[in-house]
C-alpha positions, 0 to 999 in steps of 0.5 A: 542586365542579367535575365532569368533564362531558367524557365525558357530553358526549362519550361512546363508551359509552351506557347507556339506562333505562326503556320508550317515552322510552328507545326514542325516544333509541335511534332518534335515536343510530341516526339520527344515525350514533353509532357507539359503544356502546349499551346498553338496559336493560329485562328486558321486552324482547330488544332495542330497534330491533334493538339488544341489550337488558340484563337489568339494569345488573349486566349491563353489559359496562363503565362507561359514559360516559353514560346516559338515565334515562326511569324514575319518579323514586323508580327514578331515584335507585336507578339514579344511586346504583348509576352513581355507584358504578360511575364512570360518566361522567354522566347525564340524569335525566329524570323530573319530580316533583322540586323544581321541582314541590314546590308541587303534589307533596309531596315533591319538595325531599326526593328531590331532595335524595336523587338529588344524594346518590346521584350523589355526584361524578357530574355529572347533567343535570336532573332533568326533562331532555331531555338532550344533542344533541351534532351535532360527534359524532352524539351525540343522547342525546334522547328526541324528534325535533330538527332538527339535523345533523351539524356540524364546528363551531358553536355550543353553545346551553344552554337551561333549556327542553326544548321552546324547545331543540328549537324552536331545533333546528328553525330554517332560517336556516342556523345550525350548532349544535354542541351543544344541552344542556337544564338541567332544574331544575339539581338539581347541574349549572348551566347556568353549568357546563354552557356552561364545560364546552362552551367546552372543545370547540375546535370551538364557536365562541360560546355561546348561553344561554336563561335562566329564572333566574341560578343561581349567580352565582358560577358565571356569574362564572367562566363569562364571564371564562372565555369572555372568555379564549377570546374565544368571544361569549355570547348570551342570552335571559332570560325574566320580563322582565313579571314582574308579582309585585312585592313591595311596596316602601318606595322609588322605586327598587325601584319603577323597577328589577325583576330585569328591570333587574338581570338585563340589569345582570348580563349587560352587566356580565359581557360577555354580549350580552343578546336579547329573542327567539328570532329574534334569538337565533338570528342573532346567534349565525349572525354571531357563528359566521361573522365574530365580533365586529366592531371597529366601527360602520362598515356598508355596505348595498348593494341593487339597489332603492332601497325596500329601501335607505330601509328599511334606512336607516329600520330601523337609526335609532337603532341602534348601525349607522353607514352611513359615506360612501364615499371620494373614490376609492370614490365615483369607481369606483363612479360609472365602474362604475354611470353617472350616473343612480345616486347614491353613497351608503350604504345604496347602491341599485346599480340594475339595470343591472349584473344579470346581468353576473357579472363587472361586479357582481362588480367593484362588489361588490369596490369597495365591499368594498375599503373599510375598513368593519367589514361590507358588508351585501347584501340580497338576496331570493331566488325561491321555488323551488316557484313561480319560477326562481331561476337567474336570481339565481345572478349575485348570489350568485356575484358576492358570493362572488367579491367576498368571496374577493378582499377577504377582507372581512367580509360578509353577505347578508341577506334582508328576509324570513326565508322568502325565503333557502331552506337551498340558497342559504344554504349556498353562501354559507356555504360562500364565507364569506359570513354569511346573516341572515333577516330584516331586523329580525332581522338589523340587530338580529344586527348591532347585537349584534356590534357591541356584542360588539367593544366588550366589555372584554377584562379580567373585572370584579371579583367582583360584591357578594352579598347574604348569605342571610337571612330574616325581617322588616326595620325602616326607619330614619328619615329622620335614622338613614339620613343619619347612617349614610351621613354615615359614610361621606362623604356630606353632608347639610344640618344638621337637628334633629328635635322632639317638638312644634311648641315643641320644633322652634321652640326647636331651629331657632333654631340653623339657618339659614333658609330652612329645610325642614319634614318630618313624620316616620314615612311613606316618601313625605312629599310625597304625604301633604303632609308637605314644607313648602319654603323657609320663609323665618322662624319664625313660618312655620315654626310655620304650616307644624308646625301644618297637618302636627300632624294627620298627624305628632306628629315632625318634621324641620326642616333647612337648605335646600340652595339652588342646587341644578343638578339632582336625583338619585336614588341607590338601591340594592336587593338583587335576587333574584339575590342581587346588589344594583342601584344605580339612578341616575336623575332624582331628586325629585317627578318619579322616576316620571313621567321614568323617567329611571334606569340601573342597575348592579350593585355594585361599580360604578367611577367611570368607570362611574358618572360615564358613566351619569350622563351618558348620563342625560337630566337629564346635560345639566343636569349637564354645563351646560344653555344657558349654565347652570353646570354641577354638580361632577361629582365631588362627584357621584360622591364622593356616589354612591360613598359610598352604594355603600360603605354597601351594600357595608359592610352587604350581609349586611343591607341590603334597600334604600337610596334617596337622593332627592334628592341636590341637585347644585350648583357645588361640591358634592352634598347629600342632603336625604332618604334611607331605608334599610331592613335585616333583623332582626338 
């Protein structure tokens, strides 16, 4: 169901409940200039900070559009029951107790199932929720100090972290926040709907996310292809990255990939930009506010010390940064401006010699801008004012402003050191259309993210695969049941015979042809327990290899060997806690886990897609044809691949996890030579 949020996250009218949390939000909306209604409910009291107190709620003068509930979670349901009835517009709930801590308090899934049936079609925030701070309408419906101010736009940051949002409230790196809305535990209101409900607002220029969890997939689907159509960036934080509870697992895949693979799948997939700390956060919302995506890679860092251009040049190797060489023409009026002791190149240190000069600095800085790249970077590091004058560095910033305004092009200011940019400096740059990023690190990280941004398909992808809820045991098939299921859906395997004895496999293998493989059958990971026998050139061989294995294994696989073979391929597919499942494309056999050389992606996954992981694989260059070597069909690859996609997707009401390891490459073909599936119970 979708709710209405917008009168919660604009009201005119506010209704508070409950003692010492509720007096703190009516100091911040007296504080932040509100200038609606608000409405204190406490028979205690005869007023809160000078404002009127209401005996009870049947003493409101009208419906209101939102509420703070500070009251113990059994008054709490009570108190939504009888707003829901009202048709108010929405509400925090801010007492704890509930789902989220049903492991410690019993009781807690059974009210929170209570409180979504008494809120009925009224959307709720929470429980355990701070609330909402809303800077474009000096809304500040929040029981504690934040660091915000009132704003014309900005971005809206929507975090499942109370305390991390106002941590974030309190940065100094000149970002305008627009909104601020904590999730709580979600109860009946995502955090998917809570940012598609602020995209709403004109005046929000990009969307931050700090997430814990996914939620509803479906309802981040609808979320991002909606921020798409708007054009308006995501940025986000997904925490658990180190989550060291790791089921125990059956394959080499669901060894390699976590929820950390998927969740970062999940996010490029949907055309979110992923982050792993707040500072970078903060920065790449900043740039994504001030100038938006950016069209390309083509950057330009310009300084006056040739220290800070090497380190920026050293910061930025590796990154998706491309210092491009200036033009010939450039080249010649930079050199006529600055002489001949300083070298044209970019990252480009200008010296000295021009400092102070507002009009010649302002001359260069607009060469520079002149040429097309995609952002002119100038670090600069200001004077602290409480020790030193910075006067003597208004030259750099009115040059640079200067500069902007006559090239209209896209610039920022970024300083080495996040403390050596105060908020006085920052806002006139701001206000000239300059961006500001703090910090070096941080702000080549902002940049790289913008870049990425401007490289985002413009067209949502299609609607992820999910798995359907299940519990209860699961049941491996083996090696022969696995290949035989996916050989139904086009993926080709060697021919092979199983045996009940080693009489039994000699029989059957005189239908093969040799060399052959021996496999003993009933272990996951045969090659550790020394159950693989390769190349076995005749039969007597293959009875001396059956014999050796007879005390590990009573079954065996015996199959023709795949020669010729390129390269080795892992193919897996696991079904993630999000409820989507993860293909895992990699450096295949013996070796998975030393090369770690995987990608993931969520199904459905395209061929193009496919076909481009693989390549960017280390193992790719065998692929593609290492040293003279023959190249793999790179399409009987991707058949092979997106047979085993077609599988998971045919069985994802079941399918718990899939491997194919190895899937041998070779001239004309791919061919897996062992596979594993593992499904639920029916």
């Amino acid at each position: 169901m979708t709710r209405d949020l917008s009168r919660l996250l604009r009201p005119r009218s506010i209704v508070l409940f409950g003692g010492g949390w509720a007096v703190n939000v009516v100091a911040q909306l007296k504080k932040s200039g509100f200038d609606g209604d608000i409405w204190p409910v406490n028979p205690k009291r005869a007023d809160v900070l000078g404002v009127p107190c209401l005996a009870s709620i049947d003493d409101l003068p009208g419906v209101p559009d939102a509420s703070f509930i500070g009251v113990n979670r059994d008054a709490t349901i009570e108190v939504v029951e009888r707003l829901s009835a009202m048709g108010a517009g929405g509400a925090t709930c801010f007492a704890s107790g509930f789902l989220e801590s049903e492991a410690e308090t019993a009781g807690g899934a059974d009210l929170q199932e209570r409180l979504i049936k008494a809120a009925g079609n009224m959307p709720i925030l929470g429980p355990n929720c701070y609330g909402l701070l809303n800077y474009l309408d000096n809304v500040t419906l929040w029981p504690d100090q934040h660091g915000g101010t009132a704003q014309e736009s900005g971005v809206a940051i929507v975090a499942q972290s109370s305390n991390i949002a106002i941590n974030m409230t309190m940065q100094a790196r000149g970002l305008p926040i627009a909104y601020v809305v904590a999730a709580g535990n979600q109860a009946q209101v995502g955090a998917s709907a809570i940012a598609e409900a602020l995209l709403e607002d004109d005046r929000v220029t990009a969307i931050g996310l700090y997430l814990e969890g996914f939620g509803d997939i479906r309802a981040l689907e609808s979320f991002a292809a909606k921020a798409r159509a708007k054009g308006k960036p995501v940025v986000a934080i997904k925490i658990g990255r180190s989550d060291k509870a790791r089921a125990a697992t059956m394959t080499h895949t669901a060894s390699l990939a976590g929820s950390a693979a998927a969740g970062s799948a999940l996010l490029k997939r949907l055309g979110i930009i992923e982050v792993e700390t707040i500072a970078v956060f903060l920065e790449t919302l900043k740039l994504l506010h001030a100038i938006g995506p950016l069209p390309g890679a083509s950057v330009c860092s310009v300084s006056c010390s040739g220290g800070e251009a090497s380190l920026m040049a050293d910061l930025s190797n590796g990154t998706g940064l491309d210092f491009t060489e200036f033009a010939v023409s450039q080249r010649a009026a930079l050199k006529a401006e600055l002489g001949p002791i300083v070298t044209i190149a970019n990252p480009l240190d200008y010296h000295t010699f021009i400092w102070g000069d507002t009009p010649r600095m302002s001359r260069v800085f607009s060469t520079v801008m002149a040429e097309s790249f995609d952002l002119t970077v100038f670090i600069l590091d200001m004077p602290r004012a409480d020790r030193c004058d910075p006067s003597g560095y208004q030259c750099a910033v009115d040059a640079i402003i200067a500069a902007k305004a006559q090239t209209d092009a896209r610039v920022a200011v970024l300083a080495s050191l996040p403390e050596n940019m105060s908020d006085h400096f920052t806002g006139q740059f701001m206000a000239g259309g300059v961006a500001v990023l703090h910090g070096m690190s941080e702000g080549i990280s902002a940049i790289e993210a913008a870049i990425t941004a401007g490289r985002m398909e413009t067209a949502a992808p299609e609607p992820l695969v999910l798995a359907a809820e299940t519990t209860g045991s699961s049941s491996i098939l083996s090696e022969a049941a696995s290949k035989e299921a996916l050989s139904g859906f086009g993926l080709k395997s060697p021919r092979s015979m199983q045996a009940m004895s080693v009489d039994e496999l000699i029989e059957k293998s005189s239908t093969l042809t040799f060399p052959v493989v021996l496999k003993g059958v009933g272990l996951a990971h045969k090659s550790e327990a020394g159950l693989v026998a390769l190349n076995i050139p005749d039969t007597s061989s293959l009875s001396a290899a059956a014999r050796q294995m007879q005390s590990a294994t009573s079954e065996f696989l015996v199959e023709e060997m795949a020669v010729g073979g390129i390269a080795e391929v892992l193919v897996g597919i696991t079904r993630d806690p999000t409820g989507t499942f993860l293909l895992t494309l990699g450096a295949g056999g013996v070796l998975t886990e030393l090369l770690a050389d995987t990608v993931s992606l969520l199904l459905p996954a395209s061929r193009t897609e496919i076909e481009a992981e693989l390549k960017g694989l280390r193992i790719g260059k065998l692929l593609e044809g290492y040293r003279g070597k023959p190249a793999a069909d790179m399409q009987a690859l991707v058949d092979a691949v997106l047979a085993i996609c077609r599988y998971a997707t045919a069985h994802s009401d079941r399918l718990v996890e899939l491997e194919v390891n190895p899937l041998i490459t070779r001239v004309s073909d791919a061919i897996a030579v062992d596979a594993l599936i593992r499904l639920t119970d029916a």
